[in-house]
C-alpha positions as CSV (number, residue, x, y, z in Angstrom):
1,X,21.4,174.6,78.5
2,X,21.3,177.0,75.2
3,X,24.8,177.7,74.0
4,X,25.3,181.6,74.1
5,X,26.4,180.8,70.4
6,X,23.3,179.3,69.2
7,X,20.4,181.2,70.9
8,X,17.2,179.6,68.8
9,X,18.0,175.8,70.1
10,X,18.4,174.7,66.3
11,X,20.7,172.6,64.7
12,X,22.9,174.7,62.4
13,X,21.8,171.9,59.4
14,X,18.6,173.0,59.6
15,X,19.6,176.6,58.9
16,X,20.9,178.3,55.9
17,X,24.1,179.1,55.5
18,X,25.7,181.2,58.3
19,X,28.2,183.9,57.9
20,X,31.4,183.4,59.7
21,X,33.0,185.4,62.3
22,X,35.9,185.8,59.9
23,X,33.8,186.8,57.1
24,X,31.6,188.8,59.5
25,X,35.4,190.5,60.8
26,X,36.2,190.8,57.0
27,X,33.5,193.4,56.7
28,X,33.7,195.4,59.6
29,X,37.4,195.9,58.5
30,X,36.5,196.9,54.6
31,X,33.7,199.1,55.8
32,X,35.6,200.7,58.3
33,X,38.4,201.3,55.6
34,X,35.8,202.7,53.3
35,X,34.0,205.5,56.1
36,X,38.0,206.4,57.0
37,X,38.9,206.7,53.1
38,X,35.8,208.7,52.7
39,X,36.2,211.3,56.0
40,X,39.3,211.9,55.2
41,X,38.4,213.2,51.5
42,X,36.0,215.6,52.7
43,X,38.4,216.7,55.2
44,X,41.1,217.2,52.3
45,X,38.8,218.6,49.7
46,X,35.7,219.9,51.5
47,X,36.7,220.9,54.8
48,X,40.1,221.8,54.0
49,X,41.2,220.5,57.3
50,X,43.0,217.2,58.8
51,X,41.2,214.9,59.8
52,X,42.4,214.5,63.2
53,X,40.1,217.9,63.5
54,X,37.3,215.8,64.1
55,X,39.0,214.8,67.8
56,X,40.2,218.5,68.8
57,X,37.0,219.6,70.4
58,X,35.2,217.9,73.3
59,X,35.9,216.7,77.0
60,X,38.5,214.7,78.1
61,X,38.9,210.8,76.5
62,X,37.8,209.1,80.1
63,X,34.8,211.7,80.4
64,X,33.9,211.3,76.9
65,X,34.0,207.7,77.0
66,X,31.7,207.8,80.4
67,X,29.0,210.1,78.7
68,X,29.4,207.9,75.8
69,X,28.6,204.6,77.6
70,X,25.9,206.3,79.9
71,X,24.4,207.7,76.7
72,X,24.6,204.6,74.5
73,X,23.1,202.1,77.5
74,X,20.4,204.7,78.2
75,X,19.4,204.5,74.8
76,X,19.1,200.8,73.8
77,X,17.3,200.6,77.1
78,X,14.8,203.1,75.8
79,X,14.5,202.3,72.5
80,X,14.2,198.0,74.0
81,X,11.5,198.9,75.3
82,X,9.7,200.7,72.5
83,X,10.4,197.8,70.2
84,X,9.1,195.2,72.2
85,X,6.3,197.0,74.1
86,X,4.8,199.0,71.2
87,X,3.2,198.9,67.7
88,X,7.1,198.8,66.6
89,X,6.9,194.9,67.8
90,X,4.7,193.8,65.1
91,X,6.8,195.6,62.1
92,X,10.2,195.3,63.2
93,X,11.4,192.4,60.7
94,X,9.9,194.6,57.8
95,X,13.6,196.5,58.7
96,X,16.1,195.0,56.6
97,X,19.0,195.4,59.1
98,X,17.2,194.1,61.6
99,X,15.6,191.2,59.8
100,X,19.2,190.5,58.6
101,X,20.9,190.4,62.4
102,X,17.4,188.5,63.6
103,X,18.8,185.4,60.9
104,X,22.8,185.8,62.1
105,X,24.3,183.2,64.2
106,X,26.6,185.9,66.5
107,X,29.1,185.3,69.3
108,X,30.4,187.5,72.1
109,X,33.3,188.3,69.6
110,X,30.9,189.1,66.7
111,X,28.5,191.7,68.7
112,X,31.7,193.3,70.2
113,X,33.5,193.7,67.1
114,X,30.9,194.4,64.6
115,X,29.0,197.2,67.3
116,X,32.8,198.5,67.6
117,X,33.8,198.8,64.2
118,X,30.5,200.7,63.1
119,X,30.4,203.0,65.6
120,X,34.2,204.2,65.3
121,X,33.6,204.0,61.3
122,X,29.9,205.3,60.8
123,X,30.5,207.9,63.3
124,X,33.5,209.4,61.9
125,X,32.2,209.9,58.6
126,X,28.5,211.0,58.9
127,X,28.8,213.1,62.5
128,X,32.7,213.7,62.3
129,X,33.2,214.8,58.6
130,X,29.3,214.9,56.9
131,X,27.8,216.6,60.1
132,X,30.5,219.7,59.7
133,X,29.4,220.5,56.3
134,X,25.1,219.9,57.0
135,X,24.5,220.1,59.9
136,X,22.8,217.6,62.7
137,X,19.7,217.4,61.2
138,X,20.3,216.6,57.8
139,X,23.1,213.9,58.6
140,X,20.5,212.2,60.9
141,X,18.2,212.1,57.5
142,X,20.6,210.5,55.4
143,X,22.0,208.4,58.0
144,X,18.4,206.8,58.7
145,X,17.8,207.2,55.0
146,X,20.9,205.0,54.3
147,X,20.0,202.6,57.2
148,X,16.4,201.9,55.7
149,X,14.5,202.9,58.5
150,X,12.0,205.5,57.0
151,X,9.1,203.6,56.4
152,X,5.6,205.0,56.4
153,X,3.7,201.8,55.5
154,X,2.1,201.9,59.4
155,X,2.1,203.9,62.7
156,X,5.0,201.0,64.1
157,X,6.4,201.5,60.9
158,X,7.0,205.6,61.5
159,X,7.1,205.0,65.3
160,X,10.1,203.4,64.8
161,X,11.9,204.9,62.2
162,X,11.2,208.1,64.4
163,X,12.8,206.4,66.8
164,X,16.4,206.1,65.0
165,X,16.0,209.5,63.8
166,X,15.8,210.5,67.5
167,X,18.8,208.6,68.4
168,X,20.7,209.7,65.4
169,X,19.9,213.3,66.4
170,X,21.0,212.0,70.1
171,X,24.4,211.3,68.4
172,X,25.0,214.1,66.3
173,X,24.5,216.4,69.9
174,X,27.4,214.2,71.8
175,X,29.6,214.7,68.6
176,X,28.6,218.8,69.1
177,X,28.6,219.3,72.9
178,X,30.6,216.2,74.7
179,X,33.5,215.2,71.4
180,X,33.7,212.5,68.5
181,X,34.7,209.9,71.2
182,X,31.6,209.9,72.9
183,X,29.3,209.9,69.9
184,X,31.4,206.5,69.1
185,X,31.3,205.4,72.3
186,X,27.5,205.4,72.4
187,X,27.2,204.2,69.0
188,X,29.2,200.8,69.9
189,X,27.6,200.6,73.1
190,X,24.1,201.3,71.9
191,X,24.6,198.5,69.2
192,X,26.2,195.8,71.1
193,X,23.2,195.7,73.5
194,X,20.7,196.2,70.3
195,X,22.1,193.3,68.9
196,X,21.7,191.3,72.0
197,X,18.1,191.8,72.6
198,X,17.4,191.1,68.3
199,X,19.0,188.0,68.8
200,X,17.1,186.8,71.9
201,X,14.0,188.5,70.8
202,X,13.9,186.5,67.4
């Protein structure tokens, strides 16, 4: 029986280096210090507002959290199936992030923290504080931008990087229509099931 832990069968002496689940925790943490640090200066300086804005709008926490975890499953089902059923298949490691996670050695603990930590941190910065001041479409640029996912070297290539855009958009609406909670809800849940199906899939 394969260990949950080590999902390719091979000895960890015949692989490089791993990151550990500390270290792995260590940077969650930081860059979910740094995406706070930097919402909350464009709320002070930019917006004018405290941050705690961001929350005001929206349904209630438990619906918000339902349409988040509806929204964030429906998605990584979608988008599973478009990366292992389409052109995107044959491109998919030319992705830095995903290449990256593809080589990681992750537990339970890791998918659940690092999914958690980005999708409270990224989505309070680019859809709660950058989103105010752009608007959804632009945010969802520079947050595939940032992620490395335009790519135009083949029709996988844009296929997928369309893809993200879409769900990016996807987030940016459940910031706008359902509250902050859902977008973050979606984002975690979307990204612990991604990270699942990389790891198997690799």
């Amino acid at each position: 029986m394969i260990d949950d832990d080590n999902i390719d069968g091979q000895p960890e002496t015949t692989k490089s280096r791993q990151i550990s689940s500390r270290e792995l925790l260590f940077i969650s943490i930081l860059s979910a210090t740094a995406y706070l640090i930097l919402a909350f200066l464009i709320y002070r300086y930019l917006l004018e507002e405290p941050l705690n804005i961001a929350f005001k709008h929206g349904y209630t926490v438990s619906t918000q959290l339902i349409i988040g975890m509806l929204s964030g499953s429906a998605a990584a089902g979608i988008i599973g199936v478009i990366i292992n059923h389409t052109s995107v298949s044959e491109v998919l490691h030319d992705f830095y992030i995903v290449d990256m996670v593809s080589k990681l050695k992750l537990s339970r603990f890791d998918r659940i923290q690092l999914s958690a930590f980005a999708g409270v941190g990224e989505e309070l910065l680019f859809r709660g504080a950058i989103q105010p001041l752009l608007g959804i479409w632009v945010t969802s640029f520079i947050f595939i931008g940032i992620h490395g996912y335009f790519k135009f070297r083949s029709a996988g290539h844009m296929l997928f990087g369309l893809t993200m855009f879409a769900l990016s958009m996807l987030l940016g609406y459940l910031f706008e229509y359902s509250g902050l909670i859902a977008a973050m809800t979606a984002h975690a849940v979307y990204d612990v099931i991604m990270l699942r199906i990389v790891q198997i899939g690799k």
